[in-house]
C-alpha positions, 0 to 999 in steps of 0.5 A, spaced: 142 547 203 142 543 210 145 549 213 140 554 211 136 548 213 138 548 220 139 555 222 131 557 220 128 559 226 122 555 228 116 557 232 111 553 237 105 551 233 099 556 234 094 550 238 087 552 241 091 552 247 097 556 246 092 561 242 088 561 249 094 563 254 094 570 256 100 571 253 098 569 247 092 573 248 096 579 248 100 578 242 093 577 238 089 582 240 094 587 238 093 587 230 089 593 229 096 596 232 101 592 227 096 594 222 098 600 224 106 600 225 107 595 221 114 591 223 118 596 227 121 598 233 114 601 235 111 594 234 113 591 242 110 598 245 102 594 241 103 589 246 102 588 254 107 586 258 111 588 263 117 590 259 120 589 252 124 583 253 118 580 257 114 582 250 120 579 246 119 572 249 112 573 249 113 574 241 117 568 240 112 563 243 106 567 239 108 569 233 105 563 228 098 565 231 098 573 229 102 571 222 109 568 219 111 577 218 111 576 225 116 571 226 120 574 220 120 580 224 122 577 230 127 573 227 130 579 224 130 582 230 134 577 234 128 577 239 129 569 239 
């Protein structure tokens, strides 16, 4: 169980201040287009940014503020 523990992914907490930051902006205010793609390749194309792996960090960081599908989906997708 310790094992299982320690290879869960763990994502910086959604404060005011990490959700008011400009990357964080950008991952929030893309939810009418996870609604729409849901969890898939398309999904990074939601979010502004220069390019994907820009995205990807910015997902990593942003996560906990849009919902825990997300980090399981970044998770999944070994962007962190």
């Amino acid at each position: 169980a310790l094992l299982a523990l320690a290879a869960a992914q763990t994502f910086p907490e959604c404060t005011k201040e990490v959700a008011r930051t400009d990357d964080c902006a950008a991952v929030i205010n893309a939810n009418a287009c996870y609604n729409k793609f849901r969890w898939n390749a398309q999904t990074l194309t939601c979010i502004d940014g220069t390019d994907n792996a820009t995205k990807q960090k910015m997902v990593c960081k942003c996560c906990s503020c849009v919902a825990k599908a997300m980090c399981d989906w970044a998770t999944k997708s070994k962007f962190c």
